[in-house]
C-alpha positions as CSV (number, residue, x, y, z in Angstrom):
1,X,33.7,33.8,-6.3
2,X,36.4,35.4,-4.8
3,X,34.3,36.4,-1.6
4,X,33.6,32.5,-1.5
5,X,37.5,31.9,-1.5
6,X,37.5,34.2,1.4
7,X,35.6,32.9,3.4
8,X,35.5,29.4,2.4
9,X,35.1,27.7,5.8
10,X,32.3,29.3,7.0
11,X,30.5,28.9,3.2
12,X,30.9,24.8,4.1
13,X,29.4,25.1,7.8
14,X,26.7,26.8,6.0
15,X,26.4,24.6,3.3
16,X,26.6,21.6,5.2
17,X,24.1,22.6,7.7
18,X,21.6,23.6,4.9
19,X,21.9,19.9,3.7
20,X,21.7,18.5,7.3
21,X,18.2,20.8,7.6
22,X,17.4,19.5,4.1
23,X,18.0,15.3,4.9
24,X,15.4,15.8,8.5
25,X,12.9,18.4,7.4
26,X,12.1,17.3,4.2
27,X,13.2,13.9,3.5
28,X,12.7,13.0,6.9
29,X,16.0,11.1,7.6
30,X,14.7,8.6,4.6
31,X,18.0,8.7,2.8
32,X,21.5,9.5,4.6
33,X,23.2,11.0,1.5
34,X,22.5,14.5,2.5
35,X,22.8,13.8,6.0
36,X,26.9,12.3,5.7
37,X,27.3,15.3,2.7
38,X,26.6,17.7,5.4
39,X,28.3,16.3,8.7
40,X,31.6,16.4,6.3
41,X,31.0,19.8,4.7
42,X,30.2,21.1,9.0
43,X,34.1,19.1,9.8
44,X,35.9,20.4,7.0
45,X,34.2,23.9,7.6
46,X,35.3,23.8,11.0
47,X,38.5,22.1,10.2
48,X,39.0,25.2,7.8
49,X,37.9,27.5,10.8
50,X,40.1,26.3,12.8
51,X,43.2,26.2,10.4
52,X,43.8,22.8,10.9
53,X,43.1,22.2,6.9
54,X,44.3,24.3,4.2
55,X,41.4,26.8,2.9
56,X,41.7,25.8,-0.7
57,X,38.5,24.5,-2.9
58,X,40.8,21.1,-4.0
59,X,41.6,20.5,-0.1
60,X,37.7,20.9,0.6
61,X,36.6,18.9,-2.7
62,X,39.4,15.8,-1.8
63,X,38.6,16.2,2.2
64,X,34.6,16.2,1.7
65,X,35.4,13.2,-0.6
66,X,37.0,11.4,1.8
67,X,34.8,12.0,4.8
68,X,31.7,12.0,3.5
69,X,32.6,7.6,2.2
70,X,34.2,7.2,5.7
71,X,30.9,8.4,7.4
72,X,29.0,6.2,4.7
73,X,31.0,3.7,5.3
74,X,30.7,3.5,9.5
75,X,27.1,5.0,9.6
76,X,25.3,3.5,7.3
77,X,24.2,-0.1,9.1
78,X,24.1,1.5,12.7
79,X,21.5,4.1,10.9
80,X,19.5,2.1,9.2
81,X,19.2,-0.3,12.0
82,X,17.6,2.7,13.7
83,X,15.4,3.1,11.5
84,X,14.3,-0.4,11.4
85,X,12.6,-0.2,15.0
86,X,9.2,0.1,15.3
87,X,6.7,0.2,18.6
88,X,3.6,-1.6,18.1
89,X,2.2,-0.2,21.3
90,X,-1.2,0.4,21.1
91,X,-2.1,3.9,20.7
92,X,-4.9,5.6,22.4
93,X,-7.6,8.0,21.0
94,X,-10.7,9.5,20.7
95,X,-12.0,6.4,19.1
96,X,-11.3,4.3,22.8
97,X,-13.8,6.0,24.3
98,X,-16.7,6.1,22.0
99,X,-19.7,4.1,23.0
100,X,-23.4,3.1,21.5
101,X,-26.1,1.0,21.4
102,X,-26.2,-1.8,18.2
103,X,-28.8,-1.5,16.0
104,X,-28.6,-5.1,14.8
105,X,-27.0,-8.4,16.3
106,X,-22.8,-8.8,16.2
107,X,-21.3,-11.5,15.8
108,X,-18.0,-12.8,14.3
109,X,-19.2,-13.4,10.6
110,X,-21.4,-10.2,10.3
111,X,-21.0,-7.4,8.0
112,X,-22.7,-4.7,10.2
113,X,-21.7,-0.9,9.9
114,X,-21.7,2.3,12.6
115,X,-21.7,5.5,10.5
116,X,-19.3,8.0,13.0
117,X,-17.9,11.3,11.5
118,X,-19.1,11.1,8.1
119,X,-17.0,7.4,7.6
120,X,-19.1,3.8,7.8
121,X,-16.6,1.7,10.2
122,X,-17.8,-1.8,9.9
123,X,-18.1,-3.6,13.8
124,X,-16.2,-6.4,14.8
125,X,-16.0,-8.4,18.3
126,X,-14.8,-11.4,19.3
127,X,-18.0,-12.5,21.0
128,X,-21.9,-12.7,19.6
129,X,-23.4,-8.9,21.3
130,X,-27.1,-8.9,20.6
131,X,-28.8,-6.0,19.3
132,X,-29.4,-3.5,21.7
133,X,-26.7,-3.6,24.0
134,X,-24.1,-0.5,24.5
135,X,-21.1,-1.2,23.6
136,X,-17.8,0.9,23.6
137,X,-15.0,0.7,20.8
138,X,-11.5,-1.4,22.5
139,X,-9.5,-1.1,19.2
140,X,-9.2,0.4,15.7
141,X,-8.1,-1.1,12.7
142,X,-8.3,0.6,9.0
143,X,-12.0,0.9,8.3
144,X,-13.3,-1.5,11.1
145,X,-14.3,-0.8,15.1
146,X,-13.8,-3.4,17.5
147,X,-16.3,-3.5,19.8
148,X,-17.3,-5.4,23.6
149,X,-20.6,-4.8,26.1
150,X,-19.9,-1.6,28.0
């Protein structure tokens, strides 16, 4: 305990950066309680360093207290509006560039299936394809190909 005392300030920086690790490795920025915990117990740390603040554990405790709301208290909306953003880009894979031939005739109400790497993706177009035809994949949705003449 006493070697803690010692060397209080560096014990926060470490501290702190362990929860910082923590909040983005494994909780993957989901909650910010870890994350403001740690960006106060790096400041006071390096507050302590510095001798700026008094390296005493009430200073830290009342210091850590204090910060850690403030940052809360700023960060929390700008954060979570972060979060909030989304790209619904179309991503491209694999899957764009597969082609074959139909087995049976598409249209828009059939239920027809394409077995491809060990999972039966049920086709879809936008247009009647008679059977036959080659026709390539142009998007992916969960479980379903959709497919137009190649």
């Amino acid at each position: 305990m006493a070697f803690l005392l010692e060397h209080l300030a560096q014990a926060l920086i470490v501290v702190g950066i362990a929860c910082l690790i923590i909040e983005v490795t494994v909780l993957g920025f989901a909650t910010f309680v870890l994350f403001f915990l740690g960006l106060s117990l790096v400041i006071s740390g390096g507050l302590m360093y510095a001798e700026l603040l008094e390296q005493t554990w009430l200073t830290a405790l009342w210091f850590n207290a204090l910060v850690t709301t403030l940052l809360a208290i700023f960060l929390w909306e700008p954060l979570k509006r972060m979060q909030e953003v989304t790209d619904n880009k179309e991503v491209k894979s694999d899957f764009a560039e597969l082609t074959f031939t139909l087995e049976k005739d598409l249209n828009t109400d059939s239920r027809i299936f394409h077995n491809y790497s060990g999972i039966a993706w049920q086709l879809k177009s936008k247009q009647p394809i008679s059977a036959g035809t080659e026709v390539k994949v142009v998007k992916k949705e969960v479980g379903a190909f959709w497919v137009e003449p190649n």
